[in-house]
C-alpha positions in Angstrom: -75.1 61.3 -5.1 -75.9 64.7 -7.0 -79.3 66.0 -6.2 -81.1 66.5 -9.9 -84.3 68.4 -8.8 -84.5 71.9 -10.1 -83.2 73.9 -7.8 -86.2 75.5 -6.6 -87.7 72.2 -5.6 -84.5 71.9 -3.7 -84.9 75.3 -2.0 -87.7 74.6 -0.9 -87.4 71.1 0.6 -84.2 72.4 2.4 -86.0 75.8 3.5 -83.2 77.7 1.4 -83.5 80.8 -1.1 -82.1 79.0 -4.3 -79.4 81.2 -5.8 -79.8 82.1 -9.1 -76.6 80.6 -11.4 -76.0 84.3 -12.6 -75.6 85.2 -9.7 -73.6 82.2 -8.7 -71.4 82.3 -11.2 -70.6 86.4 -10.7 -69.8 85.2 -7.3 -67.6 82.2 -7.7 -65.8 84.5 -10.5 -64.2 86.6 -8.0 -61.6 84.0 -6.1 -60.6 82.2 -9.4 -59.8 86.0 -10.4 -58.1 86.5 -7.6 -56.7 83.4 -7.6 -55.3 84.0 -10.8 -53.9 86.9 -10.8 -52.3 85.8 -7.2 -50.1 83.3 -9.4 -49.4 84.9 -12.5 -45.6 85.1 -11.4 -45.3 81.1 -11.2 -45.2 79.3 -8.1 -44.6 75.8 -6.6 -46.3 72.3 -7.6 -48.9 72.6 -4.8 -50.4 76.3 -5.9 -50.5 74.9 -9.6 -52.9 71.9 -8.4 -54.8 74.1 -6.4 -55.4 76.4 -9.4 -55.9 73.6 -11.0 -58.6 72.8 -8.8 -60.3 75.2 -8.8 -60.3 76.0 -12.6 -62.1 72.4 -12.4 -64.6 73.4 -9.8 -65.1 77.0 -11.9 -66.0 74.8 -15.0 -68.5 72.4 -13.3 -70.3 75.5 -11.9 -70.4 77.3 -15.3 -71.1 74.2 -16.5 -74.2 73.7 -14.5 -75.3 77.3 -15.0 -75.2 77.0 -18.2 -77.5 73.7 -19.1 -80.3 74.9 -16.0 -80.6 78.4 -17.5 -82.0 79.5 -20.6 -79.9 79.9 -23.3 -80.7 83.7 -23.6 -79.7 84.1 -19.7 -76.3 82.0 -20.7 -75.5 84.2 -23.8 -76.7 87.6 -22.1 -74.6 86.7 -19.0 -71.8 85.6 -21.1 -71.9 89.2 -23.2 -72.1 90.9 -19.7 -68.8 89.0 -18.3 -66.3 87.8 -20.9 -63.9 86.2 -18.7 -66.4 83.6 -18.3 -66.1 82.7 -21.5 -62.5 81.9 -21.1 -62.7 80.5 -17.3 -65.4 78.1 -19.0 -62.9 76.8 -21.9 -59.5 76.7 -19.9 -61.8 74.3 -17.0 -62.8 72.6 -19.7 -59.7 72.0 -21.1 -58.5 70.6 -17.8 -61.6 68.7 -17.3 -60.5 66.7 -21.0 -57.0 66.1 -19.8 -58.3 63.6 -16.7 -60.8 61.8 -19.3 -59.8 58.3 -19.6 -61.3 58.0 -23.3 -62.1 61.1 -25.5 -65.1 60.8 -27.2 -64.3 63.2 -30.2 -61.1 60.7 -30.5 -64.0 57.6 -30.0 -66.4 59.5 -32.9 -63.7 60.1 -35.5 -62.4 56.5 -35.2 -65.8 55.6 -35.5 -66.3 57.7 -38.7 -62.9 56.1 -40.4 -64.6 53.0 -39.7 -67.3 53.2 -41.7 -67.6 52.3 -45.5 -66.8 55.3 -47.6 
């Protein structure tokens, strides 16, 4: 079960420094870089699941940097390191394909549906 404090309540009820999602992010940036440039020549079944993985991982921790920070920390930090930009779409994409429903799919049925 995911822990939904703030993560300074956290920190302190663990006796941790939290880490600030910048500078998580910056952090976690480096092995899917690595990572990524590690495979760029191909590679067998096993090293595409574990990029795929980890793109997956990369997205939930943008992801949760992004809706605990302020919008203007999200769009500075985002301006400051573009690839994030792009980690954060291709983990989304991946993220989409394991969906069992997709909403925009659900929404736009939903829209036909109604009276004109």
């Amino acid at each position: 079960q995911r822990d939904t404090r703030p993560q300074q309540q956290v920190a302190a009820s663990t006796g941790s420094q939290p880490t600030p999602p910048a500078a998580a992010a910056a952090a976690a940036a480096k092995p899917a870089a690595a990572a990524a440039a590690a495979g760029s020549g191909g590679g067998s079944k096993l090293l595409q699941q574990f990029r795929d993985r980890l793109s997956g991982s990369r997205f939930r921790q943008l992801n949760e940097a992004l809706y605990t920070q302020p919008g203007g920390d999200s769009f500075t930090q985002m301006q400051e390191q573009p690839g994030l930009f792009t980690q954060y779409h291709e983990g989304f994409q991946q993220q989409v394909k394991s969906w069992p429903t997709q909403p925009l799919d659900v929404a736009i049925k939903w829209l036909q549906d109604k009276p004109p």
